[in-house]
N, C-alpha and C positions, 0 to 999 in steps of 0.2 A: 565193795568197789570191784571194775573191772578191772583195772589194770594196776592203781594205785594199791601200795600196801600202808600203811604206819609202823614205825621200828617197833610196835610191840609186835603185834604180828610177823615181822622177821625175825625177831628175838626169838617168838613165841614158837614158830613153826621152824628153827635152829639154822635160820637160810643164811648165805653165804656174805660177802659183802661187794658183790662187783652188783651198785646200786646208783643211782644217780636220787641224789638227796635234795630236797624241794626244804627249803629251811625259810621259818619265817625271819624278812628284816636282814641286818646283813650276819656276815659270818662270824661267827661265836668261839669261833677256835675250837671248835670241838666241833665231832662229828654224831650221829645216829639218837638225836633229839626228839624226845617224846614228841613235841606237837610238827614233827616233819613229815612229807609226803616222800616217797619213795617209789621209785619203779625199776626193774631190772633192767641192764644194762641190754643184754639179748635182746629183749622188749625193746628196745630204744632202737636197740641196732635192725632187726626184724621189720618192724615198723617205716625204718627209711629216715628217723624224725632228726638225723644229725642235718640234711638238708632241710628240714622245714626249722630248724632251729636256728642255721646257717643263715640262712635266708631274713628271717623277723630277728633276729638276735647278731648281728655284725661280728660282733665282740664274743660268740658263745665261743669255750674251753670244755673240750669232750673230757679231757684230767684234769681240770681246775675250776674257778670257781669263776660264777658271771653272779652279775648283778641284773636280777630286772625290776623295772619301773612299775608301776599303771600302765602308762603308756606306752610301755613295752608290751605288756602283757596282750594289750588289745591287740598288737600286730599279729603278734603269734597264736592268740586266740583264731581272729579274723584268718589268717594264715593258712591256721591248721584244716578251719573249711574247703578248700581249693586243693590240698595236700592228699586227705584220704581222709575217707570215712571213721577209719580205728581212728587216728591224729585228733579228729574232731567232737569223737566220743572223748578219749583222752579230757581231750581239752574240757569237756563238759563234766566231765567227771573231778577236775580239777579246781572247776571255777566258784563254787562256796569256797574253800580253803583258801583261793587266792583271795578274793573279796574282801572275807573276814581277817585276813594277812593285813590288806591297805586298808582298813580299819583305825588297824594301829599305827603301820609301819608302810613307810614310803615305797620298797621295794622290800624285795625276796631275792635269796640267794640261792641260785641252782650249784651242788654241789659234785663235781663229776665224779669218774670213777677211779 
């Protein structure tokens, strides 16, 4: 992946934890979950995506926890298109994990830093 890691890979490669954690379903009480998405906080910030997340996401918490839906998801998906180009790779690089997420589970919890 380009921009996502998985907590083995940060485990694995001994990285830090200023991380915004993509968790499937809601929040588990616990944090850095084998089947979570991950991406550096920098990243996030570098990127610009607290206003594209601002924006599709009302409710998002750059240090706490949001809930999103489906249909959430599509905003910010859709969203990230119009935002930038990286935003929308992101997003694509994202979207099997989300899918296979509302598979099971109604929403995903973005976990901040």
């Amino acid at each position: 992946m380009h921009y996502l890691i998985t907590e083995q890979e940060r485990r694995t490669r001994k990285l830090g934890s200023c991380f915004f954690e993509f968790q499937r379903g809601a929040y588990r009480q616990e944090c850095w979950l084998e089947d979570s998405l991950l991406l550096d906080a920098d990243l996030f910030d570098s990127m610009k995506l607290y206003e594209l997340f601002r924006k599709a996401l009302p409710e998002f918490n750059y240090y706490g926890l949001t809930t999103v839906t489906q249909e959430q998801w599509e905003v910010l998906r859709c969203a990230a298109d119009a935002h930038s180009s990286q935003a929308a790779v992101l997003m694509a690089e994202m979207t099997p994990w989300a899918e296979d997420c509302f598979r099971s589970d109604s929403l995903f919890t973005i976990c901040g830093i």
